[in-house]
N, C-alpha and C positions, 0 to 999 in steps of 0.2 A: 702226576706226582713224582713219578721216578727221574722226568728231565728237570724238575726243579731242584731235587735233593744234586741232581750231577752237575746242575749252577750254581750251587752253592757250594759244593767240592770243590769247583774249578776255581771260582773265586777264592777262596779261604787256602785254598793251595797256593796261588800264585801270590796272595799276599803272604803268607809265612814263606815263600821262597823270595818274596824281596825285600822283606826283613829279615831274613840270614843274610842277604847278599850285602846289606846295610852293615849288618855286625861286619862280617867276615871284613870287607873295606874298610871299615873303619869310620865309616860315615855316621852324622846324628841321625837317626831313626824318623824318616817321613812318614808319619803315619798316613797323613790325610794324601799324600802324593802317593803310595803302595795302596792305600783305597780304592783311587783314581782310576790307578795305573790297572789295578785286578780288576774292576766293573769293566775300564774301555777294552779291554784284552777281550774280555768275554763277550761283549756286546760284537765286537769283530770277528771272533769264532762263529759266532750267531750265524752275523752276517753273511761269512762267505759259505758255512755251512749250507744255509738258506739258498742261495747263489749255484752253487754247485750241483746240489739236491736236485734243483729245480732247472738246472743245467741236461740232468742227465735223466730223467725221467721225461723230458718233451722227443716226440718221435716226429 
């Protein structure tokens, strides 16, 4: 339970940081692209978490 609530911090974080960055430029507001953009970021964290993890745990 506790790494899904931290996936969905992660997400909902990087989407309000890339709709400020939208304000802040001065750009229209992608909603469904800052969606996108927080799901694949996270599924990549996942990944190379995973990768790593399982990197350094083999002897």
């Amino acid at each position: 339970m506790k790494n899904i609530l931290k996936g969905i911090a992660y997400v909902a974080l990087m989407f309000l940081l890339l709709t400020l960055l939208n304000i802040i430029v001065g750009d229209e507001i992608g909603w469904s692209k800052n969606i996108i953009i927080s799901v694949f970021s996270y599924l990549a964290y996942l990944f190379f978490e995973w990768a790593f993890d399982s990197n350094s745990t083999k002897k």
